[in-house]
Every structure is written in structure tokens, then in C-alpha cells.
N, C-alpha and C positions, 0 to 999 in steps of 0.2 A: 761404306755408309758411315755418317759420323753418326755416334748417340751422346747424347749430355743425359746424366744419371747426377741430380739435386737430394743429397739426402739432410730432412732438418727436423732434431726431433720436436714433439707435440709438447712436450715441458708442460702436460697438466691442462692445454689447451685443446678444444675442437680438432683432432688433425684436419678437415674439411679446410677448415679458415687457415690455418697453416697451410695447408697448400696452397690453396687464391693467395694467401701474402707473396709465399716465395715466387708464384710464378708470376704477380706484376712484379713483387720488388727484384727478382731476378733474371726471370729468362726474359718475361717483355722485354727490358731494358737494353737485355745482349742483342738482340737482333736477330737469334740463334732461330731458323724456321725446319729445324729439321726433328728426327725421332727425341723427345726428350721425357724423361721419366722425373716427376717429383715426389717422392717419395718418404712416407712419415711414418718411424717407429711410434706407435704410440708411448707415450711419457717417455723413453730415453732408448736410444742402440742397444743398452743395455740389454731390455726387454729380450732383445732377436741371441745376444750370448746366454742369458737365464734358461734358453729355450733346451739349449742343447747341452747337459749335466756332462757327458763323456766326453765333450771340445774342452769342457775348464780342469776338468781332471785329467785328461792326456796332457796339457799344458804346466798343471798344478798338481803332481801327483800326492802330495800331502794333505791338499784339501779335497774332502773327502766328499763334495757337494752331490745330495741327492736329485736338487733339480728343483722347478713348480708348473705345477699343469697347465697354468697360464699365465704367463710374465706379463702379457699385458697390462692387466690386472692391477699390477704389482706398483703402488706409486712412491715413485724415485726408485727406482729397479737399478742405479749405480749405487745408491746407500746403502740399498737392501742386500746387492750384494757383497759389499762389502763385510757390513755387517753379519751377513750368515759365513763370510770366510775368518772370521775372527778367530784368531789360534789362542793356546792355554793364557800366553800371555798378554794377550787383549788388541792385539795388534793385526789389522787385517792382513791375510794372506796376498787376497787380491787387491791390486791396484789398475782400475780401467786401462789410465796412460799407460802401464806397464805391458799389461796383459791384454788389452782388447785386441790388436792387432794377430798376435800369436795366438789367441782362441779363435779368431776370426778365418783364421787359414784352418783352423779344423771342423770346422761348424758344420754340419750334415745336412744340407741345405731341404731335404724330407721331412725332416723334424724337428727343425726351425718353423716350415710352413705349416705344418700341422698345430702348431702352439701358438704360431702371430699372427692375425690372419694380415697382418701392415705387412706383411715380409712375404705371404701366400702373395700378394695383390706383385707384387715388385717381382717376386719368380716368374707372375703369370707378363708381365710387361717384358721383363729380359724374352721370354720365349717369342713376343709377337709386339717388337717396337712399332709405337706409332707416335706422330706427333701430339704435341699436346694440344 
């Protein structure tokens, strides 16, 4: 079975309306009639790595990040994180481009969804694809 997985973040916007966008400006367009998931971290992907404190510090053993109970929340969650990895000498530890990829193969995907409910909804679609 093919699945098509659209992920596009909310950038501060509706995720509702961001999905209706991506999937005329996207999938309509493909012709693609089979299981597809679009899915919307609310304000940034970020939000879904903020979720999980022990994926950025297994990855960043120096930044010492306690976590926040709901990244969602959290607006522009790639600043914010930045800005809370800011070492003595003013210089973020964390860089998304660097690091999302390498936090993202650690990410505990339990407590990710218990903290985004945008990434609870995408757990609950990988288990039971359907068309859109």
C-alpha cells in the first residue's frame, strides 16, 4: 500500500486552513487517490522536538534543557529553542538544520503525543491510514 505523509508547519496560522491549503495546493493537484496524511505541527516541527527534553540532550549532552509542558504553546518554538540552548557565551547550542534530524531519531514518540496533541492526531493516522 502506498501512503503520502504532507507535513506543513501552521507558522502562527489556523492549522485547519493550513491543511485545506496543502491539500488543494498539494495533493488535489497530484492526482494521488490513495491513504494520505496532512499533517500540521502547530507553529513549527519544532514544537514535536521541545516535547521530548531527553531526544535533545541525548543528542546535546552539554545543553542541559529541562523541557516545557506544552510546546504547542510555545510561539516560534525554533527561536525559543534556540534561545533557551544559549551557552555562557551567548551562542546557541542548538541549530534546528543541525540538530532536528539527529533529535528526531530519538524522540519517544509517548511523549511527544502526550505534549502535541498535532503529533497525537499523526500517531493516531500512522496506526489507521486512510484516504483523505
Amino acid at each position: 500500500m502506498t501512503r503520502v505523509i504532507v507535513c506543513h508547519d501552521a507558522d502562527s496560522n489556523d492549522p485547519t486552513k493550513v491543511r485545506e491549503k496543502v491539500i488543494k495546493a498539494v495533493l488535489h493537484p497530484s492526482g494521488f487517490s490513495g491513504a494520505a496524511c496532512v499533517t500540521i505541527p502547530v507553529e513549527e516541527i519544532e514544537a514535536w522536538i521541545i516535547a521530548d527534553e531527553a531526544a535533545i540532550t541525548a543528542v546535546i549532552p552539554s545543553f542541559k534543557f529541562t523541557g516545557h509542558p506544552s510546546p504547542e504553546t510555545i510561539h516560534d518554538p525554533k527561536e525559543w529553542l534556540c534561545r533557551q540552548s544559549r551557552a555562557s557565551n551567548g551562542k546557541p547550542l542548538y541549530s534546528p538544520a543541525t540538530f532536528n534530524p539527529a533529535v528526531a531519531k530519538e524522540l519517544r514518540f509517548e511523549v511527544v503525543a502526550k505534549k502535541c496533541p498535532s503529533f497525537k492526531a499523526f500517531m493516531n493516522w500512522l496506526n489507521n491510514p486512510v484516504p483523505i
